[in-house]
Structures are given as C-alpha cells and as structure tokens.
Backbone as CSV, one residue per row, in Angstrom:
resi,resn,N_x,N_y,N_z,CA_x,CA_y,CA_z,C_x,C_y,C_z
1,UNK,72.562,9.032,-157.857,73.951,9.270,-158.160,74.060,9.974,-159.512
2,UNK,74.914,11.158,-159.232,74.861,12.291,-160.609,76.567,11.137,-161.480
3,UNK,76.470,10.947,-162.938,77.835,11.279,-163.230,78.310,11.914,-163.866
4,UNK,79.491,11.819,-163.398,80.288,13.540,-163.987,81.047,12.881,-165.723
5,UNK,81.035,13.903,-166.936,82.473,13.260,-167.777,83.113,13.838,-167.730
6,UNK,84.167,14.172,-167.461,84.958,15.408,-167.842,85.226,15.803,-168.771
7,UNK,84.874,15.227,-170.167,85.222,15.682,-171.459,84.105,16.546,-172.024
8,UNK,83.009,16.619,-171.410,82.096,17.156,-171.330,82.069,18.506,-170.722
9,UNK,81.793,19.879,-171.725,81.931,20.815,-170.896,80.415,21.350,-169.794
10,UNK,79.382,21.370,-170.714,78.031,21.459,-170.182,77.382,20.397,-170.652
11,UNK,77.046,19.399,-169.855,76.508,18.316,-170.249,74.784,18.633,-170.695
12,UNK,74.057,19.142,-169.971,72.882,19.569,-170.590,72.518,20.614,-171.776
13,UNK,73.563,21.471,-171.790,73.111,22.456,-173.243,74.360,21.705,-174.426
14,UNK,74.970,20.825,-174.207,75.572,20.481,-175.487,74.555,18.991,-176.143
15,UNK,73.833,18.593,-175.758,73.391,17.064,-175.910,72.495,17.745,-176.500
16,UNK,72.635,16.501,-177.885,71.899,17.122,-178.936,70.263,15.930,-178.936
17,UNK,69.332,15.899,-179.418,67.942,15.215,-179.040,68.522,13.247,-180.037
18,UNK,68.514,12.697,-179.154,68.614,11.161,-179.286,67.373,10.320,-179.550
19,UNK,67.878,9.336,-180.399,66.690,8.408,-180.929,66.670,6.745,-179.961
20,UNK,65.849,6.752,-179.562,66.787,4.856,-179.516,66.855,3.998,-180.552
21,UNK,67.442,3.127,-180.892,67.589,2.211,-182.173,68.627,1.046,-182.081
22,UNK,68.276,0.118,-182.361,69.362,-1.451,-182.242,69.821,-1.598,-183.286
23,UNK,71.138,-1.133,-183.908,71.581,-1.807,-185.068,72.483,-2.268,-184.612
24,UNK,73.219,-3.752,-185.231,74.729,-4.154,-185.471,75.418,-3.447,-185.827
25,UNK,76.446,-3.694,-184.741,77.850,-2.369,-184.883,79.100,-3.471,-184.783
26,UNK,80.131,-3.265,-185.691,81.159,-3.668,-185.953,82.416,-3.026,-186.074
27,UNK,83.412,-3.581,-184.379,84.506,-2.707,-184.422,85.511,-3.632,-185.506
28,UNK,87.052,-2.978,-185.278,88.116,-4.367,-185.482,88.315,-4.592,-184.689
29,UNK,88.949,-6.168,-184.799,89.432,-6.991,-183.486,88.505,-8.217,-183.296
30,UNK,87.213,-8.056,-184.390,86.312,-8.900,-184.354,85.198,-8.209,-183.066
31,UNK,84.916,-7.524,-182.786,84.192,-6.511,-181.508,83.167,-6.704,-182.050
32,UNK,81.868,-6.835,-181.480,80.656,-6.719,-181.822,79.694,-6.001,-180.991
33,UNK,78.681,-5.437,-181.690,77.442,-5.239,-180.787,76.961,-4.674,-181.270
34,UNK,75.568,-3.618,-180.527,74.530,-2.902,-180.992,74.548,-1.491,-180.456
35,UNK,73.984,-0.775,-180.870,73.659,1.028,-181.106,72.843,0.899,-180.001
36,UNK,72.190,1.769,-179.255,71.398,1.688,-177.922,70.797,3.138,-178.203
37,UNK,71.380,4.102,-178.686,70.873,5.073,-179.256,71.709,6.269,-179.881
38,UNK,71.030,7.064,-180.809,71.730,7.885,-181.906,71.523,8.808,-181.877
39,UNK,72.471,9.867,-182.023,71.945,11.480,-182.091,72.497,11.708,-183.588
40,UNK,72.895,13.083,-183.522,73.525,13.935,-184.492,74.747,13.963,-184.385
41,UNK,75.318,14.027,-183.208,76.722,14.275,-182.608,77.111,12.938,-181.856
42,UNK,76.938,11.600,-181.657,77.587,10.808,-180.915,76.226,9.425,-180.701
43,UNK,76.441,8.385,-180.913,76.152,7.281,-181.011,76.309,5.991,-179.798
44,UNK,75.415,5.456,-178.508,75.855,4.919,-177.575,75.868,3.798,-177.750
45,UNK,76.797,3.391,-177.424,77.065,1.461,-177.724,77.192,0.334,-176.609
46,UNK,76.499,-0.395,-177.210,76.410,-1.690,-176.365,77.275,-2.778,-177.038
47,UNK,78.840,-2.858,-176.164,79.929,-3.778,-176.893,80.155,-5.185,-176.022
48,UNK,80.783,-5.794,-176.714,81.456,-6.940,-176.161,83.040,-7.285,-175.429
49,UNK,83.265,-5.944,-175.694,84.768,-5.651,-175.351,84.869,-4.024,-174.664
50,UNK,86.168,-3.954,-173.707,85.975,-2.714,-173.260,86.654,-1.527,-174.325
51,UNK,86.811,-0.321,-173.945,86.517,0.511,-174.211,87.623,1.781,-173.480
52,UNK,88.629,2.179,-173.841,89.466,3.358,-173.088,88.800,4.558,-173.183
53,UNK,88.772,5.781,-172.325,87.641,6.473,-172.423,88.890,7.700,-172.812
54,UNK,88.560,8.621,-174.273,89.472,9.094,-174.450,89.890,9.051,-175.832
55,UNK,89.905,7.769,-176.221,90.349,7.223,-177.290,89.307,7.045,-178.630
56,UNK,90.053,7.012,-179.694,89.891,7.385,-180.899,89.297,5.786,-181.411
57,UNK,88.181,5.286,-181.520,87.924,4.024,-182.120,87.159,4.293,-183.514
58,UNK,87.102,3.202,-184.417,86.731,2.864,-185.947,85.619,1.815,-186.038
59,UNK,84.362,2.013,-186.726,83.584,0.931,-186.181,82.642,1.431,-187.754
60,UNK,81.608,0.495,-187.618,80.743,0.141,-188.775,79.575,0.106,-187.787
61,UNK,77.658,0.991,-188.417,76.521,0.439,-188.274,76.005,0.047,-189.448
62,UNK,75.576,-1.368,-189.097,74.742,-1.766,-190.074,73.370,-1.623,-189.962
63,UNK,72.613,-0.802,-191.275,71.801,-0.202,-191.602,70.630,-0.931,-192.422
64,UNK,69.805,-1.319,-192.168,68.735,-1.939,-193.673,67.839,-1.075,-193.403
65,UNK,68.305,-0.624,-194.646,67.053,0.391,-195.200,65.905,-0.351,-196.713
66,UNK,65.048,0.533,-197.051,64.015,0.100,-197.515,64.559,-0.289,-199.149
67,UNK,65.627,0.636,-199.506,66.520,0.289,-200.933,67.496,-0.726,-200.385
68,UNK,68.285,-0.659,-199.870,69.550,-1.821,-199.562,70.024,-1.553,-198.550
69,UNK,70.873,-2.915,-197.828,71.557,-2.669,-196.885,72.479,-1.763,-197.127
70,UNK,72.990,-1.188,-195.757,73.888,-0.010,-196.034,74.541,-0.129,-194.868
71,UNK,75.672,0.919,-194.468,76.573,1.249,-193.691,76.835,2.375,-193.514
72,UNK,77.211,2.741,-191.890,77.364,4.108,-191.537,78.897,3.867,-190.609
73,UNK,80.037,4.083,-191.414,81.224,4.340,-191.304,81.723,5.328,-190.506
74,UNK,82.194,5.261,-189.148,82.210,6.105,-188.289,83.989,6.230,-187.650
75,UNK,84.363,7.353,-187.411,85.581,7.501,-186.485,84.500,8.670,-184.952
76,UNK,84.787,7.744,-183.745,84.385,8.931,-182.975,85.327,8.738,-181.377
77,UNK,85.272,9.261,-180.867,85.943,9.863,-179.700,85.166,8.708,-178.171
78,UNK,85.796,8.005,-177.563,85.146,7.663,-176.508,85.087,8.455,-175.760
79,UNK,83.486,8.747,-175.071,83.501,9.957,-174.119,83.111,9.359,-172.284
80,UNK,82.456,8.275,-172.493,82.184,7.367,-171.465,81.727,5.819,-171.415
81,UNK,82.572,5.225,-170.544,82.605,3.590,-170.413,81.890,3.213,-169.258
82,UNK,80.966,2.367,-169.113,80.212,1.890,-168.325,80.618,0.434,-168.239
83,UNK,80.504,-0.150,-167.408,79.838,-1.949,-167.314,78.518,-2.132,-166.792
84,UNK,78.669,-3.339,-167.170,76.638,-3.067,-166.435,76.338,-4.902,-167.377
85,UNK,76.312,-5.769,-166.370,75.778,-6.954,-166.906,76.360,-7.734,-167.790
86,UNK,77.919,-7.809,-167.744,78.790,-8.254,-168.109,79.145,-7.418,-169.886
87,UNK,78.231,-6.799,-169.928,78.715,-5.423,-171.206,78.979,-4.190,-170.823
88,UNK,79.434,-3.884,-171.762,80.313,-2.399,-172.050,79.506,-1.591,-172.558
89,UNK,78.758,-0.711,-171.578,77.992,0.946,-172.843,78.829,1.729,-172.921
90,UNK,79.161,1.907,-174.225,80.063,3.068,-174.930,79.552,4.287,-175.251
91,UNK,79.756,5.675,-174.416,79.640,7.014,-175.140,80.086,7.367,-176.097
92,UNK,80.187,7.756,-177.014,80.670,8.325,-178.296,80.747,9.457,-179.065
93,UNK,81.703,10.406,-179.038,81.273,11.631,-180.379,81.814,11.439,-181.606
94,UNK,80.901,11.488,-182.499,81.245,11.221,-183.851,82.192,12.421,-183.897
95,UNK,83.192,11.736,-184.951,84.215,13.057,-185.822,83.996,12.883,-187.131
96,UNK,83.902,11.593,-187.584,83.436,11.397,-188.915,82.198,10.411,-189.167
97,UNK,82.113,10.791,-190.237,80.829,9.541,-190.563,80.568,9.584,-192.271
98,UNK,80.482,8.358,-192.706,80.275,8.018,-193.694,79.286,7.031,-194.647
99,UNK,78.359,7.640,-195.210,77.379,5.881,-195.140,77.658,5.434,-196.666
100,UNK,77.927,4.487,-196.671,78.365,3.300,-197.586,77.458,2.585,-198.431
101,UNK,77.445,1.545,-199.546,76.386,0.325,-199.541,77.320,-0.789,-198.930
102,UNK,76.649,-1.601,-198.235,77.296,-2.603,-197.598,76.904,-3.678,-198.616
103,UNK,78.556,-4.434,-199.019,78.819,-5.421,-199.840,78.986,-6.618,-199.074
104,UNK,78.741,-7.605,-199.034,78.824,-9.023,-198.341,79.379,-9.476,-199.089
C-alpha cells in the first residue's frame, strides 16, 4: 500500500536524507513523546495525543549534548498523522527552529 500526502508536492525529490534518533519531545497541553527521526526540513514524532494534519503545532526536543542539556524549539506544519499501536506518528515540516539551554 502506496500513501499519498497531499501537501506534498513530489514526495521523493523533496525529502531531504533523515537520521533516526529518540529524544523527548514536549508539546503544550502536557503532550509527550519522542522524535523517531530527523532531517533538515521536518522531524517525525511519536505522540501521546492526536494530531490535525494541516495544522500549525509548538513543541520542544530535548537534547543532551556533551556541554549541557539543551533544547531545540520548534514551530512546524503537520504534514501526516498515523495511528499505529495506540500512538500517534506525527509528520512534520519545520518553519522554525531554535536551540536553547534548557533550564529546569
């Protein structure tokens, strides 16, 4: 089974080369979860809550790096919603991004 996004104009020459990686991701609303993998252009998420496909969400990755924890402050675009095992994989294109030091 192929799927289609429609927000997507050429799905193979726009996808930029992806990493996999698990960090804690923090929407509002109290939303939680993890990164599943990262590009340059858009970030896929594994949430606890759903997801309108379309829509403009605000979220936090938490980062430990080898100097300090940190944060990567994101606004991006939902591009596709899945279920699958009582979670939500979230497509994503970044519009912004920002990395932070994360203060506790």
């Amino acid at each position: 089974m192929v799927k289609v996004n429609p927000l997507r104009k050429n799905p193979r020459r726009d996808r930029a080369p992806r990493v996999k990686a698990s960090f804690p991701v923090h929407l509002s609303g109290n939303i939680r979860g993890v990164t599943q993998d990262i590009s340059a252009t858009g970030i896929y998420l594994d949430l606890d809550a759903n997801q309108e496909p379309g829509s403009i969400i605000s979220f936090w990755v938490e980062l430990d790096t080898a100097g300090a924890k940190m944060k990567l402050v994101c606004e991006a675009q939902v591009v596709r919603v899945e279920q699958a095992d009582g979670r939500v994989k979230v497509g994503t294109k970044i519009i912004s991004q920002e990395l932070q030091a994360l203060n506790r």
